[in-house]
C-alpha positions as CSV (number, residue, x, y, z in Angstrom):
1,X,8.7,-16.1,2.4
2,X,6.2,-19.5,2.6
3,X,5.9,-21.6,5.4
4,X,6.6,-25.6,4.1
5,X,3.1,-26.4,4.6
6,X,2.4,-22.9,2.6
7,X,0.0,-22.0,5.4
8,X,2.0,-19.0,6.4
9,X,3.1,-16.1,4.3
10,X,5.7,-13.5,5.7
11,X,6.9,-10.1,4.1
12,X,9.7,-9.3,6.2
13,X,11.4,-5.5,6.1
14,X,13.6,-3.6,7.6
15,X,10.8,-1.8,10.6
16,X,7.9,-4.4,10.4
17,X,6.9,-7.9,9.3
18,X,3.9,-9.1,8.0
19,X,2.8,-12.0,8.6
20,X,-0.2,-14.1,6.3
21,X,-2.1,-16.9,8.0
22,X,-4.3,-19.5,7.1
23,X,-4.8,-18.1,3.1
24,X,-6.6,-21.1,2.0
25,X,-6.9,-20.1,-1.4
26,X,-3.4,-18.8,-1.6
27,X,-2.2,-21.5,0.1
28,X,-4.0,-24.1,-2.4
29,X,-1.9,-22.4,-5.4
30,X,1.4,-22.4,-3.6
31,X,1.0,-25.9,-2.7
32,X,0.0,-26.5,-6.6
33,X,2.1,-30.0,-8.3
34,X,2.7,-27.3,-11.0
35,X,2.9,-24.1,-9.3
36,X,6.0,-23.2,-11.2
37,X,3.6,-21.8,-13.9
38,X,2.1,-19.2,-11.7
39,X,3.2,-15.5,-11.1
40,X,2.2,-13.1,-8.2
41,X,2.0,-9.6,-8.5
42,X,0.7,-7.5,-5.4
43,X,-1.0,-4.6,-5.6
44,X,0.7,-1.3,-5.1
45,X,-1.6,-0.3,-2.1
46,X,-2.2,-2.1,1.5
47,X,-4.5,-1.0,4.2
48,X,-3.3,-1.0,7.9
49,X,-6.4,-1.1,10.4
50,X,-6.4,0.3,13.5
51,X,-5.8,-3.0,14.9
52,X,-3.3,-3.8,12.9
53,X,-4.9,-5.9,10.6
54,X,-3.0,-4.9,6.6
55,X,-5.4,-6.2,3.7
56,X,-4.6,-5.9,0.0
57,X,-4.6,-7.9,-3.0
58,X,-2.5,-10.5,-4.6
59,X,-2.9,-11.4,-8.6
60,X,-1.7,-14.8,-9.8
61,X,-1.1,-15.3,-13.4
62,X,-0.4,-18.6,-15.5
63,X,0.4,-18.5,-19.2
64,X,-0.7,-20.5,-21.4
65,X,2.4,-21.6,-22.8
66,X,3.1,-24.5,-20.6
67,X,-0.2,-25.1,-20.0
68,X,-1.8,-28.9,-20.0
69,X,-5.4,-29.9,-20.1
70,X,-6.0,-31.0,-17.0
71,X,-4.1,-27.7,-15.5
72,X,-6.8,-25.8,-17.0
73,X,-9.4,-27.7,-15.4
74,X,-7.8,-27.1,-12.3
75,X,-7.2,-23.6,-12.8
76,X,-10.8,-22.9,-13.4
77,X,-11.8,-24.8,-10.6
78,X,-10.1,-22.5,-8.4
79,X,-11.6,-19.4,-9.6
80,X,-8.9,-18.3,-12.8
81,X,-10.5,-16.8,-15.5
82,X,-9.3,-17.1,-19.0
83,X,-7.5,-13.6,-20.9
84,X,-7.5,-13.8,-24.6
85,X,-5.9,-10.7,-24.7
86,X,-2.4,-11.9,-23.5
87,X,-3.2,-15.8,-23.5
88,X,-3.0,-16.4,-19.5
89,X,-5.5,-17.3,-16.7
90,X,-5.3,-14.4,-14.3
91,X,-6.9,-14.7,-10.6
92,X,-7.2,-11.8,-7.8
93,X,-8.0,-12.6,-4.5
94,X,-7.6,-10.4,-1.0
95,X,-5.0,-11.2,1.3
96,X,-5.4,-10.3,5.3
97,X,-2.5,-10.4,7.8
98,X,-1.0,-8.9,11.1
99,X,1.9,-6.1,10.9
100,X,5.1,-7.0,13.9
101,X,7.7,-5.3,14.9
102,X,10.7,-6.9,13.2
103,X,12.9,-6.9,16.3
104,X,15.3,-9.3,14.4
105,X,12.4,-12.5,14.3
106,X,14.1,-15.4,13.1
107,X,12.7,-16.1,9.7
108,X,14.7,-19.4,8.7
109,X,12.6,-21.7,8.6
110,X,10.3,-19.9,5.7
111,X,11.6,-20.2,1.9
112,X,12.4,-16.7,0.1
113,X,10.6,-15.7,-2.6
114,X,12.3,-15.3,-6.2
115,X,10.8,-11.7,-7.0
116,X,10.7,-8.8,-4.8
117,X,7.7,-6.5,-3.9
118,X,6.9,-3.2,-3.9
119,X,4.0,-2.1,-1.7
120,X,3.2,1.0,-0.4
121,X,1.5,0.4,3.0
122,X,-1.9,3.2,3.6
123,X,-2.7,3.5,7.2
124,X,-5.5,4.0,8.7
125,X,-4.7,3.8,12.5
126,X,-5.5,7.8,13.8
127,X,-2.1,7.7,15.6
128,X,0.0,6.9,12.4
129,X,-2.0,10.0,10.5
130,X,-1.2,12.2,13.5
131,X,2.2,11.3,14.5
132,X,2.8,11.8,10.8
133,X,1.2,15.7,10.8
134,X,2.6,16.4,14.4
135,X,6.6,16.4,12.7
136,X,5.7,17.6,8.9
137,X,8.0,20.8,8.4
138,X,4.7,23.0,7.6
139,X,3.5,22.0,10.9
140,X,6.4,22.7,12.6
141,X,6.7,26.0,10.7
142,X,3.2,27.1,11.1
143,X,2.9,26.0,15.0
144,X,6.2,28.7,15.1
145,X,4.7,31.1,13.3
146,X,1.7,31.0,15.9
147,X,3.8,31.1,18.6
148,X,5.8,33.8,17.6
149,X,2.7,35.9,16.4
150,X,1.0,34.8,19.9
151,X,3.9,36.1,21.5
152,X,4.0,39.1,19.6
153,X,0.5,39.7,20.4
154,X,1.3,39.9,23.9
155,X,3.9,42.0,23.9
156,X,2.3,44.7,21.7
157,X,-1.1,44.4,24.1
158,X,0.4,44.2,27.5
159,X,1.5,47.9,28.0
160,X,-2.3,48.8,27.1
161,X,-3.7,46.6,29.4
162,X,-1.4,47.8,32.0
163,X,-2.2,51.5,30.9
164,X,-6.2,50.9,30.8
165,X,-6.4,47.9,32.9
166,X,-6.6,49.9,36.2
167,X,-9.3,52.2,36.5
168,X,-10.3,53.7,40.1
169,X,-13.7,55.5,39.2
């Protein structure tokens, strides 16, 4: 979803929300007179910070088909460079926001986008990457299997110490 000034952009899901501020650059293509030639893909990987920071980058395509003059002057000015290959102006930029709870926020006032997004969100807070190994089934399993042989040590060992733990010499 865009803000109406296209200052703000928001990817709201089911757990978390993320919200994009102040993207100049993005925000000068989504407030683009002919921004209706332009496609965004995201990349398939985002990186959470510790302080919740989730960085990643967008693409933004514009084929040629539709094209004018003075929209390629203007794509070039803001950075698109020209593919032969598929006859399209193509620009990748980086894209930093802040990760919320969702907590049912009221998103109304932000416009939907037409596409959905697939992004695969890579932490790297410690906490998530340990919360994560704390409750994996081999943990589980293996902490079990260390308690049970811990507690299978003991029992085995404890009549010997009690046997040769008491010396009176």
């Amino acid at each position: 979803m865009v803000s109406e000034d296209a200052s703000t952009v928001v990817v709201a899901g089911e757990k978390y929300h993320y919200i994009f501020r102040n993207q100049n650059d993005l925000s000068e293509l989504l407030k683009w007179k002919r921004k209706d030639l332009l496609t965004f893909s995201l990349d398939k990987h985002f990186y959470l910070s510790p302080d919740n920071t989730l960085t990643g980058k967008y693409t933004a395509l514009c084929s040629c088909e539709n094209v004018q003059a003075e929209d390629i002057g203007w794509l070039k000015n803001k950075g698109f460079k020209h593919n032969i290959e598929n006859n399209s102006f193509t620009r990748t930029d980086t894209i930093s926001g802040k990760l919320y709870y969702a907590n049912n926020a009221d998103l109304s006032r932000y416009k939907t986008t037409t596409s959905n997004y697939s992004v695969t969100v890579i932490s790297k807070r410690p906490y998530d990457t340990l919360e994560k190994i704390a409750f994996t089934p081999v943990t589980i399993a293996i902490d079990t299997i260390n308690a049970v042989a811990y507690g299978s040590a003991v029992l085995i060992a404890s009549p010997f110490i009690l046997i040769n733990g008491s010396h009176d010499d």
